[in-house]
Backbone as numpy.savetxt, mean C-alpha at the origin, in Angstrom:
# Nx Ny Nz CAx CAy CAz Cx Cy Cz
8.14 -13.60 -7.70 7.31 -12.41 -7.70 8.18 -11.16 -7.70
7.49 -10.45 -8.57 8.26 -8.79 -8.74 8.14 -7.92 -7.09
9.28 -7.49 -6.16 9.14 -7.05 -5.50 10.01 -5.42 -5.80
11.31 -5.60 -6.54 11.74 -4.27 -7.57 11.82 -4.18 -8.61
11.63 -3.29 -9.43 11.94 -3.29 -10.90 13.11 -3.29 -11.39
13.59 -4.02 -11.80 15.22 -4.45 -12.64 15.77 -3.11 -12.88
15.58 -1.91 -12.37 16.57 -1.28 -12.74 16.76 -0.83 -11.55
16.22 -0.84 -10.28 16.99 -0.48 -8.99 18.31 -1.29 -8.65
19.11 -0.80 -7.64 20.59 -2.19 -7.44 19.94 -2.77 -6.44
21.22 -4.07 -6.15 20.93 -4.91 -5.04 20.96 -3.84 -3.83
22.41 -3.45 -3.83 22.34 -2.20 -2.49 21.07 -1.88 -2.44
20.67 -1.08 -3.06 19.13 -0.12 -2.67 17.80 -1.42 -1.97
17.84 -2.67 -3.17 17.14 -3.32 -2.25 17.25 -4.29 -1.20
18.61 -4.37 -0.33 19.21 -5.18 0.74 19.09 -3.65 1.63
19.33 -2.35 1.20 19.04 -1.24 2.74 17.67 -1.48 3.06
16.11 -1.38 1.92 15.07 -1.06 2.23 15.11 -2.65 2.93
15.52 -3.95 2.28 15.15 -5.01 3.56 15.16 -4.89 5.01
16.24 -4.12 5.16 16.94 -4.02 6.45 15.96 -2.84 7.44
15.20 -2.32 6.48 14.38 -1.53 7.42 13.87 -2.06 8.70
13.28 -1.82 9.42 12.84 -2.13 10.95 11.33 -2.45 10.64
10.80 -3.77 10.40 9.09 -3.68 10.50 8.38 -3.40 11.37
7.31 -3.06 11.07 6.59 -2.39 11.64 4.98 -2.93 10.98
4.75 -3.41 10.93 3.06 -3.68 10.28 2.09 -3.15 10.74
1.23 -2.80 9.88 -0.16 -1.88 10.29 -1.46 -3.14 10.83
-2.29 -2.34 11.04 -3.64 -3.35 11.31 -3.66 -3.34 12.94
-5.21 -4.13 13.17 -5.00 -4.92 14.65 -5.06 -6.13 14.67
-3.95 -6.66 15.25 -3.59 -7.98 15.12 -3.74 -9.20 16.40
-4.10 -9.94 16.50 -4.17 -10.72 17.72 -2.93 -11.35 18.07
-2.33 -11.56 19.17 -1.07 -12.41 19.36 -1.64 -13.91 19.17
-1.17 -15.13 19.13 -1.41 -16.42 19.10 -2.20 -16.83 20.51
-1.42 -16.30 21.40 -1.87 -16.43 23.03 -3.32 -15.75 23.13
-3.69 -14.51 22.77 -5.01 -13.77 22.75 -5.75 -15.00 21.88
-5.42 -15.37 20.87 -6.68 -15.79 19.60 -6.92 -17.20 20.16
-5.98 -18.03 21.05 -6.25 -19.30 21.63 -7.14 -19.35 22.73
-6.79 -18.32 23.43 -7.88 -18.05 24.68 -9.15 -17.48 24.61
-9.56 -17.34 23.04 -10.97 -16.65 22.61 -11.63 -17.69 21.81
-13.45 -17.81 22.41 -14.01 -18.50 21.67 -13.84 -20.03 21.43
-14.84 -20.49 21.39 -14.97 -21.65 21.18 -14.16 -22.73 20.56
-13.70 -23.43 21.21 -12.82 -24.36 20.69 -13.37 -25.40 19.22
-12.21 -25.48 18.00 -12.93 -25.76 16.58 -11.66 -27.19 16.55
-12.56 -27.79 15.50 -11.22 -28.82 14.92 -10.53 -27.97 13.83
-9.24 -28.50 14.17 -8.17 -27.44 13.08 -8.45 -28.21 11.44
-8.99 -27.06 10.48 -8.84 -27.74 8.80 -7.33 -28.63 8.75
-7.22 -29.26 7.59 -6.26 -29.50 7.14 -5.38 -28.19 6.34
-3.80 -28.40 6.70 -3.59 -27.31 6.20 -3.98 -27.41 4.45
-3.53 -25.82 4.13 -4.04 -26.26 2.91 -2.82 -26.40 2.14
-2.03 -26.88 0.65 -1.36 -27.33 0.33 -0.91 -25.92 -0.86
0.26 -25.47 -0.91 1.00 -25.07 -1.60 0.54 -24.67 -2.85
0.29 -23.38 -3.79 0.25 -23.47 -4.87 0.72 -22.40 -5.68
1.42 -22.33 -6.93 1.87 -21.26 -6.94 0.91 -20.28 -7.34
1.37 -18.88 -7.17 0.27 -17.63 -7.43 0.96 -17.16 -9.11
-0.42 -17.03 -9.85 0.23 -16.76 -10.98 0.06 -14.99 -11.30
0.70 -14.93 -12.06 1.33 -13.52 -11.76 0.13 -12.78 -12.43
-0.16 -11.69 -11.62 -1.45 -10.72 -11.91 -1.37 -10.08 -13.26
-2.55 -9.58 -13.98 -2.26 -8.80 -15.19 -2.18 -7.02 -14.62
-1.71 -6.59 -15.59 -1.63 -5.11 -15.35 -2.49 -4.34 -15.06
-2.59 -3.76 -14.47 -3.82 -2.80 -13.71 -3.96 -1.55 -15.09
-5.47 -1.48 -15.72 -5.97 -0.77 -16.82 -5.67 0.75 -16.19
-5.27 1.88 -17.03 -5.07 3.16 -16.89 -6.37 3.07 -17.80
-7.07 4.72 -17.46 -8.00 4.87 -18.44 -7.84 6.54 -18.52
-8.74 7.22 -19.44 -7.76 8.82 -19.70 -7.02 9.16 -19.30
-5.84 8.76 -20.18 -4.43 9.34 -19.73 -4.54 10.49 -20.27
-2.98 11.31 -19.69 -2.88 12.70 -19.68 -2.15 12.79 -20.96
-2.84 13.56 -21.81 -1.40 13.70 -23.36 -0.29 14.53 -22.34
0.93 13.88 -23.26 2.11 13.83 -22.64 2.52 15.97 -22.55
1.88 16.46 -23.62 2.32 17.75 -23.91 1.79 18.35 -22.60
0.60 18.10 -21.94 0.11 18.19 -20.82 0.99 18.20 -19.40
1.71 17.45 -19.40 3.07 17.21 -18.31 4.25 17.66 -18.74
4.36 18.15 -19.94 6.13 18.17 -19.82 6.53 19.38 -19.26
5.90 20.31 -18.78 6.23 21.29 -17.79 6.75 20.94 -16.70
6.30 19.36 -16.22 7.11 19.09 -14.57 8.60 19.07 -14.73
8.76 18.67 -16.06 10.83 18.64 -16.88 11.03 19.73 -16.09
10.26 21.16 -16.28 11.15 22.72 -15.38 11.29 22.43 -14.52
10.62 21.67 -13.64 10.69 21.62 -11.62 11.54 20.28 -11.52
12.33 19.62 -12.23 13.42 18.71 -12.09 14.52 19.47 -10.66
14.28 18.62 -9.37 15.56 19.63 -8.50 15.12 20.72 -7.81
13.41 21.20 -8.40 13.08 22.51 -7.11 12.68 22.20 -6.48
12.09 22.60 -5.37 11.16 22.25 -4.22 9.69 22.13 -4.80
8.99 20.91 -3.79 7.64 20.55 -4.25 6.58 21.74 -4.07
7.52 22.91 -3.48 6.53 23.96 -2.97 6.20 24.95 -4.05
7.30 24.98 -5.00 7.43 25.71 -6.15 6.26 25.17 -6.86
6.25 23.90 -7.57 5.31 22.91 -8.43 4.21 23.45 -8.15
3.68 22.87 -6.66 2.18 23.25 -6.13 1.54 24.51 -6.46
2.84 25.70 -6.82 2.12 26.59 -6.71 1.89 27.15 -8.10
1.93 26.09 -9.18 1.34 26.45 -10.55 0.29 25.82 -11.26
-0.63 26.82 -11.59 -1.92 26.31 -11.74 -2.19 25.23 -12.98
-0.66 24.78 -13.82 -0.97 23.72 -14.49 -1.34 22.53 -13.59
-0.12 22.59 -12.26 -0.39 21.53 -11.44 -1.82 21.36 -10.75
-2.26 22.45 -9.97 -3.51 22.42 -10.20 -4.46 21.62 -10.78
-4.49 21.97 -12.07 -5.23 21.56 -13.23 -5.31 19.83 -13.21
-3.70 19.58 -12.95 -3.54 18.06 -12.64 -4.43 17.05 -11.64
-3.91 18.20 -10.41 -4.70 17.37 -9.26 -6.24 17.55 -9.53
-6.63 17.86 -10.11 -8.53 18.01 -10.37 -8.66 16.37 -11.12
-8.02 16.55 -12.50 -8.19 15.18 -13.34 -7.68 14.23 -12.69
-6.79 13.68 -11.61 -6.45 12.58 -11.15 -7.05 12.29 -9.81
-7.33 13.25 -8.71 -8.00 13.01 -7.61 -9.10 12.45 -7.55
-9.56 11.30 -6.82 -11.16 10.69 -6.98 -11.97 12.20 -6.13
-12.88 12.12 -6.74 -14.07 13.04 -5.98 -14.82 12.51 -4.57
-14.31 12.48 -3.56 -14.57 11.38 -2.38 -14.58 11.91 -0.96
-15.07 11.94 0.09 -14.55 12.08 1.28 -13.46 11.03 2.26
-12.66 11.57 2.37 -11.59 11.00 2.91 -11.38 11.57 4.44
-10.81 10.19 5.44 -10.86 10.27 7.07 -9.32 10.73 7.23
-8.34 12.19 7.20 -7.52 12.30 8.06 -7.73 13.09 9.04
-7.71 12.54 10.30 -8.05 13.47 11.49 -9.48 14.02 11.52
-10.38 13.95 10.11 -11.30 14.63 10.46 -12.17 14.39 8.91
-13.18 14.08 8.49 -13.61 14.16 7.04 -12.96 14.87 6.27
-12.94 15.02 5.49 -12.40 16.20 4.10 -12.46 15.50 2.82
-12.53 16.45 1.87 -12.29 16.07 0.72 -11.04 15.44 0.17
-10.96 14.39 0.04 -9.44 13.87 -0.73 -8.60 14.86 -1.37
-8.84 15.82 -1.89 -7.79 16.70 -2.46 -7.40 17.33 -1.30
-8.61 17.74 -1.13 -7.98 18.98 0.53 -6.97 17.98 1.21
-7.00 16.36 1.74 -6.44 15.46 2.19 -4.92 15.64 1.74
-4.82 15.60 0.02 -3.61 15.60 -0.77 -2.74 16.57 -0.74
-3.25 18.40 -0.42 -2.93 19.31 -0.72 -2.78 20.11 0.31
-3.07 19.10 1.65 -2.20 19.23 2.57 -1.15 18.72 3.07
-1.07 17.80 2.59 -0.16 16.75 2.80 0.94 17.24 2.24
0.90 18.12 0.46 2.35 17.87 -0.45 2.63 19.32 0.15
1.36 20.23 1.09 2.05 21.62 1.36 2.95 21.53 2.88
3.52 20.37 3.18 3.99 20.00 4.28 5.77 20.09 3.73
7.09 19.50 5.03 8.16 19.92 4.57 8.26 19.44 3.46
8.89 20.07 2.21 9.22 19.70 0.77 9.75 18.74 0.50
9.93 18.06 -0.51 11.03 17.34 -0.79 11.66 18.07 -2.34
12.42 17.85 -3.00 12.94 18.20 -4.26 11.96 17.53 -5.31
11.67 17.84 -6.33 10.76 17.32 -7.53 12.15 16.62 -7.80
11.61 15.14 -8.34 12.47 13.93 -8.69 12.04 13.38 -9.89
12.88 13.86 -11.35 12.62 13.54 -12.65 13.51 12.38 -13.07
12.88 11.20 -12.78 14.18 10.05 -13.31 13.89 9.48 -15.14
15.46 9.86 -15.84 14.96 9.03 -16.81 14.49 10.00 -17.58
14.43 11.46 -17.32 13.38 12.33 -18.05 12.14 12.14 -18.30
11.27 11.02 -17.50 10.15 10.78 -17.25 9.77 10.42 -16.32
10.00 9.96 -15.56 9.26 9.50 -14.39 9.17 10.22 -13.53
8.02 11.56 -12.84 8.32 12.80 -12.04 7.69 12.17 -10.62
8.61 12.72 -9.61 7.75 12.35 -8.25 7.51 13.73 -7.45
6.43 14.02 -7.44 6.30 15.26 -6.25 6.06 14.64 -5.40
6.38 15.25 -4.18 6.31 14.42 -2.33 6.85 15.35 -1.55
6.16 15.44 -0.63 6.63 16.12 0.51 7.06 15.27 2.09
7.57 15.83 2.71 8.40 15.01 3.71 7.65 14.90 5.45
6.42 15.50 5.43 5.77 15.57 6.57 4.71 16.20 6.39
3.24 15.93 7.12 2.08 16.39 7.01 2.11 17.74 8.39
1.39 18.20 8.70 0.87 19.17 9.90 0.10 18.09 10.93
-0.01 16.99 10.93 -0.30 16.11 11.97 -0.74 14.79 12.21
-0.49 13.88 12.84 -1.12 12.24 12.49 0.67 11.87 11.65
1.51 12.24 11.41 2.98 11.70 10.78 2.62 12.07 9.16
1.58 12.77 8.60 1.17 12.75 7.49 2.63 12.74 6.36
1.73 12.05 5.34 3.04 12.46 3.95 2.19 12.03 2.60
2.54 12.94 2.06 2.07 12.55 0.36 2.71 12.68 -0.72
2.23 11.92 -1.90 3.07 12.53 -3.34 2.50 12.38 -4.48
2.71 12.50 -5.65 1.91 11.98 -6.56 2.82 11.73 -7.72
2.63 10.96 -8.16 3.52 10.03 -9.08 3.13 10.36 -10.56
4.00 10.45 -11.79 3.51 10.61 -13.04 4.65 10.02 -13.81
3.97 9.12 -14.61 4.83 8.67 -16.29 4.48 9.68 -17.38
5.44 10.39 -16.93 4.99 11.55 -18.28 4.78 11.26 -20.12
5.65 9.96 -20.25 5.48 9.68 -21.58 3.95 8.63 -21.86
3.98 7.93 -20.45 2.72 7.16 -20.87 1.80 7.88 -20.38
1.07 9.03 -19.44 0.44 9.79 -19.09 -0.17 9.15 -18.19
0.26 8.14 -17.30 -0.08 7.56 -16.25 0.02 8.91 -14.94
-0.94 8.49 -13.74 -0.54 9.30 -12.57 -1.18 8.87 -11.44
-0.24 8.40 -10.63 -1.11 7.76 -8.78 -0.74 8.89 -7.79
-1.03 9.11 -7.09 -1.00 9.67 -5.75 -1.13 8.79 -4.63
-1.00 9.57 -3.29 -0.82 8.58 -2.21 -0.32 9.62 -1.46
-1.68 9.13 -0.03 -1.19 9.96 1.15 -1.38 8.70 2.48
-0.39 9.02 3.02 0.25 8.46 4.53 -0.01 8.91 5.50
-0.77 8.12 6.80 -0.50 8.84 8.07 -1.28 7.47 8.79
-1.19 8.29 10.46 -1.10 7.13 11.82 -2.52 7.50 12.12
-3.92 6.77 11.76 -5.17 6.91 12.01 -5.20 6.74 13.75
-5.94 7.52 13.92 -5.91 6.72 15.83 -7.32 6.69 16.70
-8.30 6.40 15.69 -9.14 5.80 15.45 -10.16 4.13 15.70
-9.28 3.96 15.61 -9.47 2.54 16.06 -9.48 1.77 14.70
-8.94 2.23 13.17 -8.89 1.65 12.00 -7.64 1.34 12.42
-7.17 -0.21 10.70 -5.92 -0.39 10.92 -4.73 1.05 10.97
-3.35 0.39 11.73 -2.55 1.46 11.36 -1.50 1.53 11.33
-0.56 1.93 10.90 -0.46 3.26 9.63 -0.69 3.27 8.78
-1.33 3.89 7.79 -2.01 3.34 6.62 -1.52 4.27 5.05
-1.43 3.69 4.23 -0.72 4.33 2.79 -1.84 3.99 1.95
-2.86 5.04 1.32 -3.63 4.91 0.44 -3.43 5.88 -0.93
-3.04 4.51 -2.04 -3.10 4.92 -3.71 -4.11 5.74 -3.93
-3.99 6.41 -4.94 -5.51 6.64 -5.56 -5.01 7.10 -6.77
-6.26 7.41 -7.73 -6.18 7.90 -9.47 -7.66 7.50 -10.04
-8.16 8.47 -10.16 -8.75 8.55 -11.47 -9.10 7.96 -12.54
-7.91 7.42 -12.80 -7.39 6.48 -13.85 -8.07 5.27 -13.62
-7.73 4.54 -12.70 -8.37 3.74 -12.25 -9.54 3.15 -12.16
-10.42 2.38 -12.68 -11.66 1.92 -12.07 -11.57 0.46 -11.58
-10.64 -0.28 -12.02 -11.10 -1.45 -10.85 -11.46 -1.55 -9.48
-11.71 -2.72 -8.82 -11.90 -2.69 -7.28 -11.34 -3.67 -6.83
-10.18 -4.66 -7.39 -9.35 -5.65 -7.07 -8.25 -5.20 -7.73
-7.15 -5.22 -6.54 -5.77 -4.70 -7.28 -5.01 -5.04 -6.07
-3.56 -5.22 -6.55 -2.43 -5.64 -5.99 -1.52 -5.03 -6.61
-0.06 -4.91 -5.15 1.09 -4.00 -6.19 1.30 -4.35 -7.59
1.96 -5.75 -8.03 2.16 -6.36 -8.98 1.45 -5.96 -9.84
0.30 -5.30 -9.86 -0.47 -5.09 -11.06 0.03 -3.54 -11.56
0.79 -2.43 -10.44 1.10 -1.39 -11.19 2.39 -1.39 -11.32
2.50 -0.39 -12.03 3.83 0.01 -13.17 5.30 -0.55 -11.99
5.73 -1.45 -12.49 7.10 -1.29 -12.10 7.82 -0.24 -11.42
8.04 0.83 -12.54 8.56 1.68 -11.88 8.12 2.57 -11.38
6.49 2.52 -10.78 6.13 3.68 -9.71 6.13 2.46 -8.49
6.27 1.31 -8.49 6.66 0.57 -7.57 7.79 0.87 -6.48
8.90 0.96 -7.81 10.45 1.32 -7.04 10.61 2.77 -7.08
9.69 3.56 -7.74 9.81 5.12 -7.09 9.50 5.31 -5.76
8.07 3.99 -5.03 7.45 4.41 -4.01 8.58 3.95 -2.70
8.86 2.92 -3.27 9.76 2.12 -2.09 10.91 3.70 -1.88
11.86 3.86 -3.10 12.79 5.06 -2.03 12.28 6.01 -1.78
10.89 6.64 -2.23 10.06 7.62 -1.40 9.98 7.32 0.05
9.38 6.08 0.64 8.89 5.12 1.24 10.25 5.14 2.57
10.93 4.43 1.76 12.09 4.37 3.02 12.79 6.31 3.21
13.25 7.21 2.21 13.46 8.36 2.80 12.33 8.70 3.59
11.49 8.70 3.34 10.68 9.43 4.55 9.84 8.50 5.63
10.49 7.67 5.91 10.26 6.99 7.16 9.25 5.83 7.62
9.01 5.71 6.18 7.51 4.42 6.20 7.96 3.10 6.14
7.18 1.98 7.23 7.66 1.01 7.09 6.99 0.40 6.21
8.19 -0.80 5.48 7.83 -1.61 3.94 6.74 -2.43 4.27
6.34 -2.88 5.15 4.73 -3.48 5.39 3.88 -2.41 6.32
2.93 -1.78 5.76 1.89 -1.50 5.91 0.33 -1.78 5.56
-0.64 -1.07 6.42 -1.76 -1.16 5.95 -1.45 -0.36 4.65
-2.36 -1.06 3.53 -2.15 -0.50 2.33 -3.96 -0.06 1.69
-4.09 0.97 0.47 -5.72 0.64 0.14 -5.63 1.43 -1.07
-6.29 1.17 -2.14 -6.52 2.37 -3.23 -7.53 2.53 -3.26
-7.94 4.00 -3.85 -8.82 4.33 -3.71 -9.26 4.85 -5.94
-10.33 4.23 -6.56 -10.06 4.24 -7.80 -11.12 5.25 -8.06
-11.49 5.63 -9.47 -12.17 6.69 -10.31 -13.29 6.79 -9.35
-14.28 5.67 -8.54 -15.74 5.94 -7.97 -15.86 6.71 -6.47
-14.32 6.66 -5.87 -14.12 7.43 -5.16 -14.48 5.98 -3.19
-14.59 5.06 -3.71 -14.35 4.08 -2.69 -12.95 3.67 -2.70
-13.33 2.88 -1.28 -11.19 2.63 -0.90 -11.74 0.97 -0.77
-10.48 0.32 -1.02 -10.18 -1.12 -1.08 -8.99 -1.40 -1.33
-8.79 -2.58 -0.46 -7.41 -3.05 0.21 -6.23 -3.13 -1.49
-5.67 -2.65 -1.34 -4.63 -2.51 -1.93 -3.57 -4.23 -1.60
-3.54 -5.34 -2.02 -2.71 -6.11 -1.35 -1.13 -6.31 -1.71
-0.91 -6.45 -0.42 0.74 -7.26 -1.04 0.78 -8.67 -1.69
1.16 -8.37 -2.64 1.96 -9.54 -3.32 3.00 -9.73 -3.94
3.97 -8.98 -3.02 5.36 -8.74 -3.25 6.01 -10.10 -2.52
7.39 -10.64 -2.83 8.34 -11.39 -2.18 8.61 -10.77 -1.22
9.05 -10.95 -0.27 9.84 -10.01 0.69 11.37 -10.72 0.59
11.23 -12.22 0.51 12.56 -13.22 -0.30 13.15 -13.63 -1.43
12.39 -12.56 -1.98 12.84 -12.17 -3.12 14.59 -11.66 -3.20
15.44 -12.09 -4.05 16.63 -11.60 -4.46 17.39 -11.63 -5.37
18.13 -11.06 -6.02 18.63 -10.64 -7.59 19.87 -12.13 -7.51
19.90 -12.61 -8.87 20.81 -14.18 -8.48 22.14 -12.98 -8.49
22.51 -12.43 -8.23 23.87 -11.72 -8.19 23.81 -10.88 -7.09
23.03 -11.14 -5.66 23.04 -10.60 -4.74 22.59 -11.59 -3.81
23.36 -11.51 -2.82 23.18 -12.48 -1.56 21.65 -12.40 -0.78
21.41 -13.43 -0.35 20.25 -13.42 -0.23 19.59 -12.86 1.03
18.50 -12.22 1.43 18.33 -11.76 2.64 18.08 -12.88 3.74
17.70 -12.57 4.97 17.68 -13.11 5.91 16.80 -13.86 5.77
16.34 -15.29 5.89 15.24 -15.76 5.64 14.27 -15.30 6.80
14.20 -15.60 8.41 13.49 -15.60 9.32 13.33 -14.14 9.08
13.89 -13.13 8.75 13.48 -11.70 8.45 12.87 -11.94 7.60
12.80 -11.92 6.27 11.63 -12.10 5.37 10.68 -13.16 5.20
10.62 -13.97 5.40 9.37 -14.80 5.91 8.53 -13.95 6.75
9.25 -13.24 8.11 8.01 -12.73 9.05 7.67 -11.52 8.20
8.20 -11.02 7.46 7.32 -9.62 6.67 6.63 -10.19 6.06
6.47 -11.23 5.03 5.55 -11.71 4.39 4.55 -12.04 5.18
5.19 -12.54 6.41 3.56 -13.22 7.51 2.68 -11.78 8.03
3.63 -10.94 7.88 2.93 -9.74 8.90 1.93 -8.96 7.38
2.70 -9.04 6.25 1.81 -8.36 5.09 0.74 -9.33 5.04
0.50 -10.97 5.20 -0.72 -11.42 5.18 -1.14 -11.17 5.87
-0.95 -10.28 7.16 -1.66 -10.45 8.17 -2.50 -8.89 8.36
-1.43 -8.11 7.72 -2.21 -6.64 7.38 -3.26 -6.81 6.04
-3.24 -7.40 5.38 -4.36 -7.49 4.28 -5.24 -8.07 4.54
-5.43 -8.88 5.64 -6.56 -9.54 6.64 -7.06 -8.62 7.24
-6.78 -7.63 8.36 -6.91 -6.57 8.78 -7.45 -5.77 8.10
-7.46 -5.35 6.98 -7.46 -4.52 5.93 -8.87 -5.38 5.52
-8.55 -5.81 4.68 -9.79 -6.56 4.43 -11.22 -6.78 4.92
-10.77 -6.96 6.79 -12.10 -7.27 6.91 -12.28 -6.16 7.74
-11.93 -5.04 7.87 -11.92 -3.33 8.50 -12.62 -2.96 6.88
-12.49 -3.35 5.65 -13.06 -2.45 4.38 -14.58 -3.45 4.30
-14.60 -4.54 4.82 -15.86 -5.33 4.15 -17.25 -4.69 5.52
-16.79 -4.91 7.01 -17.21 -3.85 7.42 -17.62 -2.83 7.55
-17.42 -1.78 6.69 -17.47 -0.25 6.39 -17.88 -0.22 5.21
-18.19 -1.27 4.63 -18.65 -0.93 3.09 -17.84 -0.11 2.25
-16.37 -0.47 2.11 -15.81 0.10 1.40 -15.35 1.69 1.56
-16.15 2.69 2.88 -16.17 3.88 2.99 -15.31 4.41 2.75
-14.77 5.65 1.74 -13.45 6.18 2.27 -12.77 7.11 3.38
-13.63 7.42 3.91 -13.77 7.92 5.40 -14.10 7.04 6.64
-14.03 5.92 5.78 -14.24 4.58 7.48 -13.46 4.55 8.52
-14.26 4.25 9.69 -13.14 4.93 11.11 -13.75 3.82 11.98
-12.85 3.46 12.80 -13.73 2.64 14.30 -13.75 1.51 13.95
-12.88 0.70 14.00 -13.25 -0.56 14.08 -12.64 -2.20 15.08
-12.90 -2.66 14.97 -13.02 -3.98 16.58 -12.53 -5.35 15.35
-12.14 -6.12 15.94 -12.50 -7.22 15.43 -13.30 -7.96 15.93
-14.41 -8.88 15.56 -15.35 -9.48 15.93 -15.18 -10.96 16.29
-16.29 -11.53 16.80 -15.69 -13.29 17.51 -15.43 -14.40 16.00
-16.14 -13.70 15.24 -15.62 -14.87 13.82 -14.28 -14.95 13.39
-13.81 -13.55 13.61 -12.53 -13.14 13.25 -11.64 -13.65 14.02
-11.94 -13.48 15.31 -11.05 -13.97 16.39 -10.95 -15.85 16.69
-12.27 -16.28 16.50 -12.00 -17.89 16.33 -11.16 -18.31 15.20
-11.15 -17.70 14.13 -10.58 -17.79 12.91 -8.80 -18.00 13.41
-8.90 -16.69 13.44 -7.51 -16.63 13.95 -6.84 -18.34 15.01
-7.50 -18.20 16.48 -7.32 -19.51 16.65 -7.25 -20.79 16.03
-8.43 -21.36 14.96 -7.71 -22.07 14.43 -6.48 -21.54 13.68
-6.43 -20.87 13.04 -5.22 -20.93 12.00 -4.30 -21.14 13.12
-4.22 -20.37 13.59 -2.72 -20.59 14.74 -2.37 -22.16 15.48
-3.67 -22.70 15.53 -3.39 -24.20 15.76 -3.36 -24.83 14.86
-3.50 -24.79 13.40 -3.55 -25.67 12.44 -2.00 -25.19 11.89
-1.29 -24.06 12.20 -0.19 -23.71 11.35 1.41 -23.61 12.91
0.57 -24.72 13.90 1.88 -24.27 15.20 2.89 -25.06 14.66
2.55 -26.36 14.03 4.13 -27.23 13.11 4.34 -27.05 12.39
3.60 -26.08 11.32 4.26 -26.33 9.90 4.72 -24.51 9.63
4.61 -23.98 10.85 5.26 -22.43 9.97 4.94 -21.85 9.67
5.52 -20.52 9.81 4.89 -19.48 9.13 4.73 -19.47 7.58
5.07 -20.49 6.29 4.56 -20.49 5.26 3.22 -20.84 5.43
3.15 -22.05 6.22 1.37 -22.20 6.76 0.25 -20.91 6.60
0.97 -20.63 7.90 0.27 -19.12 8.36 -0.09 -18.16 7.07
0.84 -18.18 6.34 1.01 -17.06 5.37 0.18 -17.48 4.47
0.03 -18.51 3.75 -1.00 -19.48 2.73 -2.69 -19.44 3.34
-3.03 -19.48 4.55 -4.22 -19.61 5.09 -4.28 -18.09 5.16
-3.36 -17.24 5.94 -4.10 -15.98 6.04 -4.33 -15.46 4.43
-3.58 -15.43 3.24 -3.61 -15.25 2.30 -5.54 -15.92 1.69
-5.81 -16.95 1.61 -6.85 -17.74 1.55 -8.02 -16.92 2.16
-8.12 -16.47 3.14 -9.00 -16.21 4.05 -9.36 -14.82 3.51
-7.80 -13.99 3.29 -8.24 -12.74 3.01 -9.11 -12.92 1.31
-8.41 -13.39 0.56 -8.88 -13.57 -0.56 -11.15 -13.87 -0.83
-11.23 -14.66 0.23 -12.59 -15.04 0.56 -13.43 -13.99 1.55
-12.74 -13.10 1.71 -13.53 -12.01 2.72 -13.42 -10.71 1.31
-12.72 -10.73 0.65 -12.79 -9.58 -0.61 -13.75 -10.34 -2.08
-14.16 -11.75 -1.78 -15.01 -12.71 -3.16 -13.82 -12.81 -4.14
-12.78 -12.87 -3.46 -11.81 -13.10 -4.65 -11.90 -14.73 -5.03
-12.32 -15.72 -4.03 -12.30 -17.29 -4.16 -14.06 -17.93 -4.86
C-alpha cells in the first residue's frame, strides 16, 4: 500500500515514522472493554485477505489552470500576503463546501478556513512549479491549523483544517474538504499522491500526529470518515525497514480511530457540526469480544476485525 509518493526520500519518510503517536478518538483499554457487558462467545478470527488497491477519487469542476497561475507570484511569501488577494478569495468560494462546521462554536466552513490560514503564516510552498500549498502554522484557539492544497496544472484543490475538539467528539481531528468532490466513501489512497506527501510534511512541521481522527467533507457539505489505508510498514527496498512493534501499533491505533470515527459519524448522521458523543454498550461489548478473540493472535488480528467492523458500520460490507 501507497503510504508516500515515490518522489519523497527514505530520510523524510523514516523522520515522519519516528514521530511520537498520538491517535485521535475514544478508545477503550482491553481491561475497560472486558469488564463491560455481557459476556459473548469469541467469533472465529477472521482470516487474512489482501485489500485491493482503491480507485482514484473523481475531481469534478476543475479550476482552468490560467485561473491559478497567479499562486507562481506568492512562491516564498507569506500565506498572509496570498489571503489577501481577491483572486484567492474567488478560490475559496469555488472549493469550500457550503456547510456548517463545529470549531469551538458553529460557523460556516469558510469562516472555519479563513480563520485558521489568518493564523501564524507559513511561506506559500510551490513544488515542481505546480503543486502550491497555502498553510498557516496555528489557529487563535483549540491548536487550530489549516491549508489548502492546489495542482495547478490539473486544477485539482483540497483544503483541510485541524484542531483539539473538547467536546466529547473524537480527538484531534483533520478534516479534507473540496467541492470537487462528491463521493461519500473515500480513503487516503484514493487522493493524489502528491497532495498525500505535501500533507504529511505540512503535517509533521506543524505538529500533527501521523494517526489521527481523520473526515472529508465533499461538494453536499456532510463530513465522513476519511479512512486510513496507508502502511505504516511500509518501506522503500533501499531503505531499512522501520520498527515493526512501532508500526504495527500505528496501524492498530489508525483501525482503531476509523472505528471511532465511524461510529461518532453514523450517530450524528453525518453532521458537519456533530459534537457530544459516548460510546454505547454495543460498541463496548464489541470491543470485548474482539479483544478476546485477538489476545493470541495479535495485533494483525485486532487490526483485520477492527478494520471489518468499521467497514460494516459505514455499509461498506
Amino acid at each position: 500500500m501507497r503510504l508516500f509518493p515515490t518522489s519523497f526520500h527514505a530520510s523524510q519518510i523514516q523522520s515522519t515514522l519516528a514521530f511520537t503517536v498520538l491517535a485521535g478518538g475514544i478508545l477503550l483499554s482491553p481491561a475497560a472493554a472486558q469488564n463491560s457487558g455481557p459476556a459473548q462467545q469469541p467469533p472465529a478470527a477472521p482470516a487474512a485477505q489482501p485489500a485491493p488497491f482503491p480507485p482514484p477519487a473523481v475531481f469534478e469542476n476543475r479550476i482552468p489552470a490560467a485561473q491559478l497561475a497567479f499562486l507562481l507570484d506568492y512562491a516564498g511569501r507569506s500565506t498572509k500576503e496570498v489571503t489577501k488577494d481577491k483572486r484567492f478569495h474567488a478560490l475559496m468560494k469555488q472549493i469550500i463546501p457550503r456547510t456548517t462546521y463545529h470549531y469551538g462554536r458553529d460557523m460556516p466552513l469558510s469562516e472555519t478556513s479563513e480563520t485558521l490560514l489568518d493564523g501564524p503564516p507559513l511561506p506559500v510552498e510551490v513544488r515542481d512549479g505546480r503543486y502550491a500549498m497555502v498553510a498557516s502554522h496555528g489557529g487563535p484557539y483549540l491548536q487550530g491549523r489549516g491549508f489548502v492544497w492546489f495542482d495547478l496544472k490539473e486544477g485539482l484543490a483540497l483544503g483541510g483544517v485541524f484542531f483539539h475538539p473538547v467536546n466529547g467528539e473524537p480527538t484531534p481531528t483533520l478534516a479534507i474538504f473540496s467541492r470537487q468532490l462528491r463521493q461519500t466513501t473515500l480513503s487516503m489512497l484514493q487522493l493524489p499522491a502528491e497532495f498525500e506527501g505535501d500533507l504529511i510534511q505540512w503535517a509533521t512541521r506543524v505538529g500533527i500526529p501521523p494517526v489521527t481522527t481523520r473526515y472529508f467533507i465533499p461538494e453536499n457539505g456532510r463530513k465522513y470518515v476519511l479512512l486510513h489505508d496507508e502502511d505504516y510498514c511500509w518501506h522503500p527496498d533501499d531503505a531499512p525497514p522501520p520498527d515493526q512493534d512501532r508500526c504495527q501499533q500505528m496501524n492498530a491505533d489508525a483501525a482503531d480511530t476509523d472505528l471511532s470515527a465511524a461510529w461518532f459519524m453514523a450517530q450524528t448522521h453525518n453532521a458537519a457540526n456533530a459534537t457530544a458523543w459516548m460510546l454505547g454498550p454495543e460498541m463496548v461489548n464489541w470491543i470485548a469480544v474482539r479483544n478476546r478473540t485477538c489476545a493470541a493472535a495479535g495485533l494483525p488480528c485486532r487490526i483485520r476485525m477492527t478494520r471489518q467492523r468499521t467497514r460494516a458500520i459505514l455499509g461498506q460490507n
